[in-house]
C-alpha positions as CSV (number, residue, x, y, z in Angstrom):
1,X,16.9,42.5,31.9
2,X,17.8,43.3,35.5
3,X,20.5,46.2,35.9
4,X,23.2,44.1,36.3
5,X,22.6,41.9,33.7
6,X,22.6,45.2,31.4
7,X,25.7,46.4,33.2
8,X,27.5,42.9,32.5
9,X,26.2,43.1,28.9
10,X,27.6,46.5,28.1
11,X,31.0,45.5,29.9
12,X,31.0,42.6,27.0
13,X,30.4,45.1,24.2
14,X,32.4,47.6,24.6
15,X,35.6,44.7,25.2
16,X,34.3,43.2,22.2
17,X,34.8,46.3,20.3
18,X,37.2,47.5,21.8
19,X,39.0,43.5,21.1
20,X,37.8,44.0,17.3
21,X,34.5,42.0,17.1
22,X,31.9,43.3,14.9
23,X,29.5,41.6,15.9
24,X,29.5,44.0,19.1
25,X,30.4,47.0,16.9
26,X,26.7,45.9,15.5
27,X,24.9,45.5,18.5
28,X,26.7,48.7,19.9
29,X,25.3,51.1,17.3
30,X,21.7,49.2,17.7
31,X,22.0,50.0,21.1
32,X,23.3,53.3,20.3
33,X,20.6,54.2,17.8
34,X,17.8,52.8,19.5
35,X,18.7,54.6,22.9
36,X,18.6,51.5,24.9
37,X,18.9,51.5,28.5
38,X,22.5,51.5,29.5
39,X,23.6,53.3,26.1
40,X,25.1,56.3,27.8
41,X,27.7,54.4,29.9
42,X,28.7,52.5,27.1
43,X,29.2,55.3,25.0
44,X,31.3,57.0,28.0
45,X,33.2,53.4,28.6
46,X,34.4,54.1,24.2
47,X,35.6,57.5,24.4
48,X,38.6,57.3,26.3
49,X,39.1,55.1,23.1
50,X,38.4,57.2,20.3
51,X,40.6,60.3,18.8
52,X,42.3,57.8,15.8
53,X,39.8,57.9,13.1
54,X,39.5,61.1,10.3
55,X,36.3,61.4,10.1
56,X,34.9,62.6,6.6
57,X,31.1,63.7,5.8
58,X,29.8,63.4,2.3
59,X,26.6,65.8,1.5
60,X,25.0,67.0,-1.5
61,X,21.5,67.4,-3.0
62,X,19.6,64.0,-3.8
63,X,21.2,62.5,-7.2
64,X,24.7,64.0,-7.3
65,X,25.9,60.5,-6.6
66,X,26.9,60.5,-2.8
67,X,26.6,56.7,-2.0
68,X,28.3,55.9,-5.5
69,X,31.4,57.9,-4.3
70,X,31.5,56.6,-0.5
71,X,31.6,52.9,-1.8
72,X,34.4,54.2,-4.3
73,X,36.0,56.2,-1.4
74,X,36.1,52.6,0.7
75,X,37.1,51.0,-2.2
76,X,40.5,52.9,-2.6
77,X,41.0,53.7,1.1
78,X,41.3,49.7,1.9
79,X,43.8,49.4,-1.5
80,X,46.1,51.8,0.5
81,X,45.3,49.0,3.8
82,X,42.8,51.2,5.8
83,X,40.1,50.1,7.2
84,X,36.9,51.7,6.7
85,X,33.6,52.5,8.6
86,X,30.5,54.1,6.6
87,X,27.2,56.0,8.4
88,X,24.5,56.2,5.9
89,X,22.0,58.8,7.3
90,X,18.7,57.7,5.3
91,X,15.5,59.3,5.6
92,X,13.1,58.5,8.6
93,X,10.3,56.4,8.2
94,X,7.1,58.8,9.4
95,X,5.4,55.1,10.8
96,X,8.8,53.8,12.6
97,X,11.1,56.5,12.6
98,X,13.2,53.7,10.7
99,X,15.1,54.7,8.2
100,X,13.5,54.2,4.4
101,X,16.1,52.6,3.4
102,X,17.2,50.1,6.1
103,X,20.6,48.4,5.5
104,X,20.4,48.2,1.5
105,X,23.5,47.2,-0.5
106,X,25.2,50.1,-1.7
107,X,28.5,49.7,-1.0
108,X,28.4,46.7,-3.9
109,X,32.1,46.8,-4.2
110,X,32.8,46.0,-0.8
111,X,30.4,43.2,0.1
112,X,32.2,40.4,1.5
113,X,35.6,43.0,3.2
114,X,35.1,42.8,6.8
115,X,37.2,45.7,7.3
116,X,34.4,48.0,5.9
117,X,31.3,48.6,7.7
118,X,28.9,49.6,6.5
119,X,25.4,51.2,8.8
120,X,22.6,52.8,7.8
121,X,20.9,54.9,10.3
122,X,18.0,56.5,10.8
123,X,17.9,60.0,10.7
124,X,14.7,60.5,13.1
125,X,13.7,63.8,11.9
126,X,16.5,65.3,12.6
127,X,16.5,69.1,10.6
128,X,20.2,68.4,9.4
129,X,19.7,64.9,8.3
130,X,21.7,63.4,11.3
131,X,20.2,61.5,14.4
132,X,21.6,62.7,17.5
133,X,22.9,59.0,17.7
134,X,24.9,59.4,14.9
135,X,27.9,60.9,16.7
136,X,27.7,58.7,19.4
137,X,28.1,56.2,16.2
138,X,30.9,57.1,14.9
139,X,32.2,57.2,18.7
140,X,32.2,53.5,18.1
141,X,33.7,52.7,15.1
142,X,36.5,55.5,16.2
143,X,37.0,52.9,19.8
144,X,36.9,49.9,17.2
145,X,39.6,51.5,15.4
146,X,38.4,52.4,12.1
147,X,41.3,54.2,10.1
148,X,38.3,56.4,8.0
149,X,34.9,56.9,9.0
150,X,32.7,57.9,6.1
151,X,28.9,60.0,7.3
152,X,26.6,60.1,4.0
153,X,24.0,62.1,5.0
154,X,20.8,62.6,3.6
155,X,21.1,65.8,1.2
156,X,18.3,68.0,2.1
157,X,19.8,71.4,1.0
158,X,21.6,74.0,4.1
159,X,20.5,71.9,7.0
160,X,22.9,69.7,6.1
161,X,25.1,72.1,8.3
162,X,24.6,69.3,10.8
163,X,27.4,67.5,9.5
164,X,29.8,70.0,10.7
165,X,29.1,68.9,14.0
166,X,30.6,64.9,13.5
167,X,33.4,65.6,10.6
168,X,36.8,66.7,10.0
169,X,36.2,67.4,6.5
170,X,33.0,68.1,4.8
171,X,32.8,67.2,1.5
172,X,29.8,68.7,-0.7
173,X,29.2,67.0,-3.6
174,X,27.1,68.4,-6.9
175,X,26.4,67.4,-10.5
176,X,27.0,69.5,-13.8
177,X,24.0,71.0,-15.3
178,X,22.2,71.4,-12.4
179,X,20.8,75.1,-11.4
180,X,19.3,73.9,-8.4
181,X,22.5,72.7,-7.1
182,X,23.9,76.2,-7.5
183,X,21.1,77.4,-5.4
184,X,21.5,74.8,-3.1
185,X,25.2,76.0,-2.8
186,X,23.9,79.7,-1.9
187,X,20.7,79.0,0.4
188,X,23.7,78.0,2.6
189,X,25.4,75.2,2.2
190,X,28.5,76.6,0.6
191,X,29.6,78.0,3.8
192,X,30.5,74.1,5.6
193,X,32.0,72.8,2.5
194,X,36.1,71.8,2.9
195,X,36.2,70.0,-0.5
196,X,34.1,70.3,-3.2
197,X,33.3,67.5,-5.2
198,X,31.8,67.9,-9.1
199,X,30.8,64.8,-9.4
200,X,29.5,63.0,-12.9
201,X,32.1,65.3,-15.0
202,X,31.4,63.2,-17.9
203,X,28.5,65.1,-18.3
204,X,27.8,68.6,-20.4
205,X,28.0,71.6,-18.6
206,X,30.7,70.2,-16.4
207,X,32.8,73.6,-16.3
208,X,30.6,76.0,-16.5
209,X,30.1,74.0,-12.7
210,X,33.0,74.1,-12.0
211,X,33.1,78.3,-12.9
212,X,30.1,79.0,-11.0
213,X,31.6,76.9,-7.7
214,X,35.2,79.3,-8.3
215,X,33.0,82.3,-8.1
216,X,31.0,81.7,-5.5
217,X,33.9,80.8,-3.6
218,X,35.5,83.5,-4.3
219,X,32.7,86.0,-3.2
220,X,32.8,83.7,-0.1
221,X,36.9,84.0,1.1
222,X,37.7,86.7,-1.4
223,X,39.8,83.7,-3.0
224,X,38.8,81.9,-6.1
225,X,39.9,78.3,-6.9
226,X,41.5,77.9,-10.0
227,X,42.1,75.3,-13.1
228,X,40.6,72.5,-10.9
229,X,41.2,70.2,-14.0
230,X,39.3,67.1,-15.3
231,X,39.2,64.9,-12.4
232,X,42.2,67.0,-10.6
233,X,42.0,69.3,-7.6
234,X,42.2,73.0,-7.9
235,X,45.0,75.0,-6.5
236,X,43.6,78.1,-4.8
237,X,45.1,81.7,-5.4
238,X,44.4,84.9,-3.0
239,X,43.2,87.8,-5.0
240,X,46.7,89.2,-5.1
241,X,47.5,86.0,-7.3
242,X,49.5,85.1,-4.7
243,X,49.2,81.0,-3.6
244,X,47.5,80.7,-0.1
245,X,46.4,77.4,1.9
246,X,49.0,78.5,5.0
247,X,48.6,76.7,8.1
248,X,46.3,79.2,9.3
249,X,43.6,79.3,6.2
250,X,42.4,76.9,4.0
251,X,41.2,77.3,0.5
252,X,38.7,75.1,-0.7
253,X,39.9,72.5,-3.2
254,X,37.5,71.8,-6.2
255,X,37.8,67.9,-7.6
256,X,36.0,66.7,-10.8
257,X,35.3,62.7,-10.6
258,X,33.0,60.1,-12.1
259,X,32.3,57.8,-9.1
260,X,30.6,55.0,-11.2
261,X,33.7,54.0,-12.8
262,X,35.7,55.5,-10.0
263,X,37.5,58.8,-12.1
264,X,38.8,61.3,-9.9
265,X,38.5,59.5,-6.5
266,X,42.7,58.8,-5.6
267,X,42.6,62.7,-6.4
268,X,40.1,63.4,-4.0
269,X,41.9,61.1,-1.3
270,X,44.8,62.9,-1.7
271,X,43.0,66.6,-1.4
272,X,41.3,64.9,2.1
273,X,44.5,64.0,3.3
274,X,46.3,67.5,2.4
275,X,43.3,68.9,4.7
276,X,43.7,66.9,7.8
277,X,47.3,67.1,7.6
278,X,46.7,71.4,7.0
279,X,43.7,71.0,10.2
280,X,46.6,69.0,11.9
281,X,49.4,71.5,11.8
282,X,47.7,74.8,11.8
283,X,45.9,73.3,15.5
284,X,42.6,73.8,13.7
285,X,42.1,70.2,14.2
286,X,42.2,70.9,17.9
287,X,39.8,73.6,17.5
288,X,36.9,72.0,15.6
289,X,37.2,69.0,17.7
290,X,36.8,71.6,20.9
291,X,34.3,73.0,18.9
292,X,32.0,69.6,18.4
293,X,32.6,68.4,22.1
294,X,31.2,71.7,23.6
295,X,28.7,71.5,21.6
296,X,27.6,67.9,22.4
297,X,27.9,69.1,26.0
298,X,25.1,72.1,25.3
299,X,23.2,69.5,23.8
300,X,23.1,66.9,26.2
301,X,22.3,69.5,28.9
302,X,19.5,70.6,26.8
303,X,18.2,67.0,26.4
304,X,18.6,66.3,30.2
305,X,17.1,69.8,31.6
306,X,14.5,69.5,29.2
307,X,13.2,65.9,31.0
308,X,13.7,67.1,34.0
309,X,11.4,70.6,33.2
310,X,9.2,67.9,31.5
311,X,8.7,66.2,35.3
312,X,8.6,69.8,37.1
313,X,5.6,70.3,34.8
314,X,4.0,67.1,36.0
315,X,4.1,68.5,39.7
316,X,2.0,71.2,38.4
317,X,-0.9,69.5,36.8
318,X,1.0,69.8,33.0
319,X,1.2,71.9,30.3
320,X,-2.6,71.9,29.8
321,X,-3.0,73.0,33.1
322,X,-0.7,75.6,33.1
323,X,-1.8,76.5,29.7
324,X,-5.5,76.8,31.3
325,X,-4.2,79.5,34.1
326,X,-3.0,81.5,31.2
327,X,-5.9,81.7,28.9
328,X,-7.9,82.1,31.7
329,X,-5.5,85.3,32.4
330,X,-5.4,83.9,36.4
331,X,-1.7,84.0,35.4
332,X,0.8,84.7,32.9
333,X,3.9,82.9,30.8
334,X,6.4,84.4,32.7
335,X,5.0,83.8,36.0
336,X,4.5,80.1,35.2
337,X,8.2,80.0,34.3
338,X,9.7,81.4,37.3
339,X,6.9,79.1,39.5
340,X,8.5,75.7,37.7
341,X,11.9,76.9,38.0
342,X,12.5,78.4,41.5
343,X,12.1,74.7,42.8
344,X,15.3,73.4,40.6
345,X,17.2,77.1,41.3
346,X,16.7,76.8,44.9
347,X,18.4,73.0,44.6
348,X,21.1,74.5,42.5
349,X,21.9,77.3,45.0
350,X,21.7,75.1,48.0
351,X,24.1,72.9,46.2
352,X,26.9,75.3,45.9
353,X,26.5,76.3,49.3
C-alpha cells in the first residue's frame, strides 16, 4: 500500500468510528495492536475525540472470576442504556505473541448487542499484563463513544500496577478462602486498588476475607472499611470513628458479589459511579488523567530515542562491536556512551540555537 493509499485508508477509519461503524472500530484496534504503518496518526486523528468514556480496570489473581463479572458488569451497564466497550488483556502466545486466548466467547450474555464490544488483546509480554497498544485501544472506543470501557487484564499478581496507567478506577477482585490472594494483596497490589471486589461470597470463608481486606486497608490509609455486607459496599470510617470519603480522600469501598448469577453487581455499579463522581469533584480526575498522559509522553520518548540510539549504534559497527572495544579494554562503557551520543547532543544544541 503506497502512502497515500494508507493515508486515505486511515482518513476512512477514523470517520468511520468516529460516524459509529464497528466495523472500523475493528480494524482500528487491529491496526492499533499490530502497530501497522500509519497507526500513530490515526491514533492522534481520535484523541481530540476522546475524554467521554470512564474507564474501569478489572484485575485479580487467575480464578477469582474477572471475565464472569465484566460480562455481568456489561450486562447491567446496557439495562441502564450505556453502551459498553470490553479489553480483554490475555496472555501472549511465546510463538506469535498472539494472545492464548484469541477472541473466545466470554461475554455469553451479550452475544448478539452491538452496543458491547468486546476485544481481546494480546498482552505481548508486557510485565503488567497490558500491551502498550492497549491504551491507544481504549483511545478508540473512547472516539467511538463508548459510555464504559471495561480492561480485564491478565492477573499476574503486583505487576498488575499497569493498569493504573489506562483506568479511572481499578477494581481488584479476590475469592474467599484463598491465602494466596491475601498475599497477592500485600506483594503489592493492594496499593492500586479503588474498589475491592470479594467475589464468589457464596463460598466459606467469605468474611474472614472480607476481615483480612478491612485490616490490611487499614494498615494501608490508617482507615478500615467497615460492615461491607453480603453483596453491599462498605462504608469507610477514619480511625477517630469519624465518616471520611471527602472530596479530597477516598476510602476504599469493599463489595461482596457472586458474578455467575450476577449477586452484588448493581451494588458495585453504584460504588464505581460514587468514585468517578468523588475523582470528579475533588479534581482528582484531572490529576490521574495528567498523570497517565505524562506518562504516555515519557514512554513514547523512550520508545522513539531508543530506535534512534538503535541506528546511532549501527554507525558504529553495533553493539557487538562496541561490546568488542570493551572486553578488549581499548575502551570503556562510558566512553562508548558519550561517543554515540555527542552526535544527537550536538543536533539538539544546534537546534535551539
Amino acid at each position: 500500500m503506497s502512502d497515500a493509499d494508507a493515508d486515505a485508508d486511515a482518513e476512512d477509519l477514523v470517520d468511520g468510528v468516529l460516524d459509529g461503524d464497528h466495523r472500523a472500530l475493528a480494524r482500528t484496534i487491529t491496526k492499533i495492536e499490530n502497530r501497522a504503518p500509519g497507526y500513530r496518526d490515526l491514533v492522534s486523528s481520535l484523541h481530540a475525540h476522546t475524554g467521554g468514556a470512564e474507564v474501569v480496570g478489572v484485575t485479580g489473581s487467575p480464578g477469582a472470576g474477572k471475565s464472569t463479572l465484566v460480562d455481568k458488569l456489561a450486562t447491567r451497564y446496557r439495562d441502564r442504556g450505556l453502551t459498553v466497550g470490553v479489553i480483554a488483556v490475555d496472555p501472549s502466545s511465546p510463538y506469535s505473541g498472539g494472545a492464548v486466548l484469541g477472541d473466545r466467547i466470554r461475554m455469553a450474555s451479550n452475544i448478539g448487542d452491538m452496543d458491547v464490544f468486546f476485544r481481546s488483546m494480546s498482552a505481548r509480554g508486557q510485565l503488567g499484563g497490558l500491551s502498550t497498544a492497549t491504551g491507544d485501544a481504549i483511545k478508540a472506543l473512547d472516539a467511538f463513544g463508548k459510555d464504559r470501557i471495561i480492561v480485564e487484564t491478565v492477573g499476574a499478581g503486583q505487576n498488575e500496577v499497569d493498569v493504573v496507567r489506562t483506568a479511572d478506577t481499578v477494581v481488584v477482585l479476590v475469592q474467599p478462602g484463598s491465602g494466596d490472594d491475601v498475599q497477592m494483596l500485600k506483594a503489592g497490589i493492594l496499593e492500586i486498588g479503588d474498589v475491592f471486589v470479594v467475589n464468589k461470597a457464596d463460598m466459606d470463608g467469605v468474611r474472614t476475607t472480607v476481615s483480612d481486606l478491612q485490616e490490611m486497608l487499614h494498615m494501608r490509609d490508617g482507615t478500615t472499611a467497615v460492615d461491607a455486607g453480603h453483596h453491599g459496599s462498605g462504608m469507610a470510617v477514619g480511625t477517630d470513628g469519624e465518616t471520611t470519603g471527602t472530596d479530597r480522600d477516598w476510602d476504599p469501598r469493599i463489595v461482596e458479589t457472586v458474578a455467575t448469577e450476577g449477586d452484588g453487581v448493581d451494588d458495585l455499579i453504584d460504588t464505581l459511579t460514587d468514585h468517578y463522581d468523588h475523582l470528579r469533584t475533588s479534581g482528582e480526575l484531572d490529576r490521574r488523567q495528567r498523570a497517565r498522559h505524562a506518562e504516555e509522553i515519557r514512554r513514547l520518548l523512550r520508545s522513539a530515542a531508543a530506535e534512534l540510539l538503535e541506528d546511532e549504534l549501527d554507525r558504529y559497527g553495533g553493539i557487538d562491536a562496541l561490546v568488542d572495544e570493551v572486553q578488549a579494554r581499548e575502551t570503556d562503557p562510558y566512553t562508548v556512551v558519550d561517543r554515540v551520543l555527542d552526535p544527537l547532543v550536538d543536533c539538539i544544541e544546534r537546534s535551539e540555537d
